[in-house]
C-alpha positions in Angstrom: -16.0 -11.3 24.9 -14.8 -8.2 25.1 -14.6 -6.2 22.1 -13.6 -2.8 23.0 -10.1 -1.1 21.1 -6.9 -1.9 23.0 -5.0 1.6 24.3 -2.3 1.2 21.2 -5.3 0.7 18.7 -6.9 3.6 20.2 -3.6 6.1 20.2 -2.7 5.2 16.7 -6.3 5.8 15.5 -6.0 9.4 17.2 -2.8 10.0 15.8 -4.3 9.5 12.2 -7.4 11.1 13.2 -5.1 14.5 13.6 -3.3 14.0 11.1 -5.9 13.8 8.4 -6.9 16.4 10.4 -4.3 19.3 10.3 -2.1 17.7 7.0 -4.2 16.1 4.4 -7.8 17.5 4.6 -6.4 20.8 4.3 -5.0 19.8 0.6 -7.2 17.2 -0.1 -9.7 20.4 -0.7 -7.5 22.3 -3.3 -6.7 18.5 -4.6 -10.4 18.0 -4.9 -10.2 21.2 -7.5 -7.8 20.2 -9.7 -9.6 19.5 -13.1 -9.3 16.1 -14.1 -8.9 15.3 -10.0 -4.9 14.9 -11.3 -2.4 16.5 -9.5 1.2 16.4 -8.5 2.6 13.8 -6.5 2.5 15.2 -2.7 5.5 13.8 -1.3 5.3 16.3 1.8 2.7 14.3 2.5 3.7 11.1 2.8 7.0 11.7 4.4 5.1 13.3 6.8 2.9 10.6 7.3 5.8 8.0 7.2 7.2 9.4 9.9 4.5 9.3 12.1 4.9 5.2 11.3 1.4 5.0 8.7 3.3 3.6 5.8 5.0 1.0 7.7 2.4 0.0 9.9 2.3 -3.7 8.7 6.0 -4.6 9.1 7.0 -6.4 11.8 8.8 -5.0 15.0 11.9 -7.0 14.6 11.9 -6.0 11.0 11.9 -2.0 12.2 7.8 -1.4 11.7 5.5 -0.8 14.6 3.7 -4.4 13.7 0.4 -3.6 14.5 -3.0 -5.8 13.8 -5.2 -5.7 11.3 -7.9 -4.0 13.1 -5.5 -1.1 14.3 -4.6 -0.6 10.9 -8.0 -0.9 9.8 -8.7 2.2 12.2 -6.0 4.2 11.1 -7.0 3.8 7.2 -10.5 4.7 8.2 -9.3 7.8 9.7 -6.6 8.8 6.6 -9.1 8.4 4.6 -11.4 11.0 6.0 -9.2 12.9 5.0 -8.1 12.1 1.2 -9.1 8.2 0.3 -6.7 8.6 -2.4 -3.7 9.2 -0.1 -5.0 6.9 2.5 -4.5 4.7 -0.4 -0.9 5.4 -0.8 -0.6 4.6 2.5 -2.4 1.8 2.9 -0.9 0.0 -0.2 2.4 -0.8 1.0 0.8 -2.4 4.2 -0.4 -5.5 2.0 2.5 -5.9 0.3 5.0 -5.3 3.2 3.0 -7.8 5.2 3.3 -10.3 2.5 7.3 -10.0 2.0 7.1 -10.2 6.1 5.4 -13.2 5.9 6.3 -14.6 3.3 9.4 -14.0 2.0 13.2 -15.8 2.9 15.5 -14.0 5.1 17.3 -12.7 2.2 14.6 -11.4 0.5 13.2 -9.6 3.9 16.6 -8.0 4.5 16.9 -6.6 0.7 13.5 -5.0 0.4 12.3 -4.3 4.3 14.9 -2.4 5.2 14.9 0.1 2.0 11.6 0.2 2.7 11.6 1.2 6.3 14.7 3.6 5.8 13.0 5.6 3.0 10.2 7.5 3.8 9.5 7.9 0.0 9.9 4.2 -0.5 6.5 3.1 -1.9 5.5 -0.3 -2.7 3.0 -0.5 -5.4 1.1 -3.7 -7.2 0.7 -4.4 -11.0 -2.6 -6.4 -10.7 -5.6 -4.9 -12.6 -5.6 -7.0 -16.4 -8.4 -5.1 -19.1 -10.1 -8.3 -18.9 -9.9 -9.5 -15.6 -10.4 -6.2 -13.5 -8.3 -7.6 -10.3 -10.1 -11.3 -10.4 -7.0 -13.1 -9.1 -7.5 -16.7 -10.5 -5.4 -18.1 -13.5 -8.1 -18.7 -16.1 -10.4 -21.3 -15.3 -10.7 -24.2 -18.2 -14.2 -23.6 -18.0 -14.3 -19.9 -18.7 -11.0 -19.2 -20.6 -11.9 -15.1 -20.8 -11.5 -14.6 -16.5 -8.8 -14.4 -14.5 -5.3 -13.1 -14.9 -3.5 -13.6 -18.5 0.2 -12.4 -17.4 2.5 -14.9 -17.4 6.1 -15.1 -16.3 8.6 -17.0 -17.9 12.2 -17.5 -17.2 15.4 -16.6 -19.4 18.5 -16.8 -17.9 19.0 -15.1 -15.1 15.7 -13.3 -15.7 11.9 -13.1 -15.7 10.2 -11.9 -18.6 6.7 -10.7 -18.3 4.3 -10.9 -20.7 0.1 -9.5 -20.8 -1.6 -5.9 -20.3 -1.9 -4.2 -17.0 -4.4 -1.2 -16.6 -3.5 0.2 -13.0 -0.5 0.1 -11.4 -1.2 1.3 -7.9 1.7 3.7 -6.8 3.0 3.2 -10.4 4.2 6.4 -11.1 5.7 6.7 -7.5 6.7 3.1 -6.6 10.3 1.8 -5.8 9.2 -2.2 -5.5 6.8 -4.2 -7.5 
């Protein structure tokens, strides 16, 4: 068995390597310095990297994304994040949850949300999942142990969903354009 990295996992990997290289590393230093490690949103940054395809990496070709594997995008986060894990991270986020509505999702739903995503380069997906209690342990409460898993619940009125429990991270929550 042959384990060796294919010739597209292998050019996508150099094209993050340089990237981190010349764009992020370069700011992740004076981001590093920032008191409170806190600083503006860098949106040259990821429209930058969004055009180079890292944001969309999960989505499917005939949805407009490169559809790469796991493993390549595995590579490519590895090499962002030599350069800034945090913005490897808003990167990396939306592959998850792009993969999943790819997946997933009806083609209604796919249509609505894919194609804002891959036409924006500053559309961000982010995740409401870390509870106070729970951390990100992603089980409804067990009867036995009522105090783990996730409290929100969802209920519906109407037309709508109302949400109801205590989130303490929203990942590209200040920045995100689909929950």
């Amino acid at each position: 068995m042959d384990f060796s990295f294919n010739e597209e996992q292998r050019a996508w990997q150099y094209k993050a390597r340089e990237f981190a290289k010349s764009e992020i590393r370069p700011i992740s230093i004076q981001r590093d310095q920032i008191e409170g490690g806190f600083g503006p949103w860098d949106w040259e940054i990821i429209e930058k990297g969004s055009r180079l395809g890292f944001r969309t990496l999960a989505v499917p070709e005939e949805w407009g994304g490169p559809g790469t594997d796991f493993v390549t995008q595995t590579l490519v986060m590895m090499e962002l994040a030599k350069g800034d894990s945090a913005i490897c991270k808003a990167f990396s986020q939306n592959w998850k949850w792009s993969h999943l509505i790819a997946s997933a999702c009806n083609d209604d739903q796919k249509d609505r949300f894919l194609k804002s995503f891959i036409s924006d380069d500053r559309y961000l997906i982010g995740r409401g999942i870390t509870e106070p209690n729970a951390g990100c342990d992603n089980r409804l409460p067990p009867k036995d142990d009522p105090r783990s898993g996730y409290r929100l619940h969802a209920e519906r009125d109407g037309d709508f969903w109302v949400l109801n429990g205590e989130k303490c991270f929203i990942a590209n929550g200040s920045v995100g354009s689909l929950f």
